[in-house]
C-alpha positions in Angstrom: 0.0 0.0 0.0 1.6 3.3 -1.0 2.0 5.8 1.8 -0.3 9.0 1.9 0.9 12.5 2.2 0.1 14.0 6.0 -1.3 17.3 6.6 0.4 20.3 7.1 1.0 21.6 10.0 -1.7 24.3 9.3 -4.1 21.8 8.5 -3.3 19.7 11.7 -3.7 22.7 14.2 -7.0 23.6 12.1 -8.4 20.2 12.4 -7.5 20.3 16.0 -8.8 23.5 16.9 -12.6 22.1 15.2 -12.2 18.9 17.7 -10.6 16.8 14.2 -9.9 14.0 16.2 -7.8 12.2 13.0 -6.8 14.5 10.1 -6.8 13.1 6.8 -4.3 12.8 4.3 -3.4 15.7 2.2 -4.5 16.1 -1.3 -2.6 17.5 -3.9 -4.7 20.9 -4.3 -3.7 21.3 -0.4 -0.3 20.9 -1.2 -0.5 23.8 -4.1 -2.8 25.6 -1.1 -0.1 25.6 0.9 3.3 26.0 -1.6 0.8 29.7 -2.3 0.6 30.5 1.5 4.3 29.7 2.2 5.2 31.5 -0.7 3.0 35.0 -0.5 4.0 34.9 3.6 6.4 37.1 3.9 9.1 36.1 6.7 11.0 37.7 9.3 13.7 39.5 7.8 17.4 37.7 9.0 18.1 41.2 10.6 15.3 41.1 13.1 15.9 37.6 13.5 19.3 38.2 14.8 17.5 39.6 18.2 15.4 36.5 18.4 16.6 33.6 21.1 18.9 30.9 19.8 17.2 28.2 17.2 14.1 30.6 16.8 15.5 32.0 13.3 15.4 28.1 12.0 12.0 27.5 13.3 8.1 28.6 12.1 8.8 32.4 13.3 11.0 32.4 10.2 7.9 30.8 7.9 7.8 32.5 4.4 9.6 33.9 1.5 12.0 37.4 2.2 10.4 40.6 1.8 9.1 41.4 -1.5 11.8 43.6 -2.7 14.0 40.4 -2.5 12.0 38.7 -4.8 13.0 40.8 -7.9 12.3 39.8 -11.5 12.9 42.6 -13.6 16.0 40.7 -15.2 17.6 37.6 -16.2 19.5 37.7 -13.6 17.1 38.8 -10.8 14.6 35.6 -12.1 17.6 33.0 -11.3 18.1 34.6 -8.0 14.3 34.2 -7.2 14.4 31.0 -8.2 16.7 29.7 -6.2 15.3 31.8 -3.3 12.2 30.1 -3.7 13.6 26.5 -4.0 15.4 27.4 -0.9 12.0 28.8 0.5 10.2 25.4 -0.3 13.2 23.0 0.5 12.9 24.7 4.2 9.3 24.5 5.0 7.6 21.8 2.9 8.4 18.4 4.3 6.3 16.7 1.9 8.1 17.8 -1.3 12.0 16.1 -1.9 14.4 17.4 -4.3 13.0 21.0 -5.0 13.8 22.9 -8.0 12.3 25.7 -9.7 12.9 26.5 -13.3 12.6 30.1 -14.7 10.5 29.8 -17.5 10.8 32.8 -20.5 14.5 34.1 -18.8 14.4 37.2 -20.8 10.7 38.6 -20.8 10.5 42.2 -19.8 7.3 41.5 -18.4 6.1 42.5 -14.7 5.6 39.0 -14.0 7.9 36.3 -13.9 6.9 32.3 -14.8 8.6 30.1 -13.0 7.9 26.0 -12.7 8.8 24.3 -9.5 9.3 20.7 -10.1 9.7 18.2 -6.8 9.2 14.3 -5.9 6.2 14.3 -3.3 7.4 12.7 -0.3 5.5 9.5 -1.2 6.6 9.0 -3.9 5.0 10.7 -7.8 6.0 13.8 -9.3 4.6 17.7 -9.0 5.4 20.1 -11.8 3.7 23.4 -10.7 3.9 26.3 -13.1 3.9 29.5 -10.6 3.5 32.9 -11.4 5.5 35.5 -9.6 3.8 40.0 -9.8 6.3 42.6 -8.7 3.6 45.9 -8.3 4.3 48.6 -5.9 6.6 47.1 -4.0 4.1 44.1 -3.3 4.9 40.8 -4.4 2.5 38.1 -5.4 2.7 34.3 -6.1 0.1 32.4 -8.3 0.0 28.5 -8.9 -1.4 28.2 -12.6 -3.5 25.4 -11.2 -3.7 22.1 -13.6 
């Protein structure tokens, strides 16, 4: 029998808070849910962490992508540096994706928003391939799953 994905953490204090005695698994549309969450959350950034006691900067207070300003995309350059700021975003704080990587998808578009494709092994085993959008406007950043 193939092993099922578990909720997030999210889901699990959700289902617990509504007296959810035994969450079920997750389903792949959660998973997207969530990868849009963790990615339009914007973190702590590592400055302020530095104040915060030891092991707190590694932990949920440090959940979601750098300020949006970090997430540039205005060239070819700035799209690989969001990509692997991304990856590095999901790596940290998706447990149920392995080997993370995120493709930048039309490198040299002048356009205000940047297509990216994250491609991981769920932790069960199968294959996502998740074409994301990524909107810089007024200093506010945005991230879209271009759902299947």
């Amino acid at each position: 029998m193939p092993a099922t994905l578990g909720p997030s953490l999210l889901d699990r204090l959700l289902d617990a808070s509504a007296g959810v005695a035994e969450p079920g698994p997750a389903r792949l549309e959660r998973i997207i849910d969530d990868l849009e969450d963790l990615l339009n959350t914007c973190c702590v950034p590592s400055a302020d962490a530095a104040g915060l006691p030891p092991g707190a900067a590694d932990s949920i207070v440090a959940y979601g992508a750098p300020a949006p300003q970090s997430l540039a995309i205005a060239t070819h350059a700035e799209r690989l540096a969001t990509a692997d700021t991304l990856r590095r975003v999901i790596q940290r704080f998706e447990p149920r994706l392995e080997r993370v990587r995120v493709r930048v998808e039309e490198p040299h578009s002048r356009s205000a928003a940047g297509r990216f494709t994250v491609q991981a092994r769920l932790a069960t085993g199968g294959e996502l391939s998740l074409p994301i959008r990524v909107r810089n406007t007024s200093g506010r950043t945005q991230v879209t799953a271009e759902r299947p």
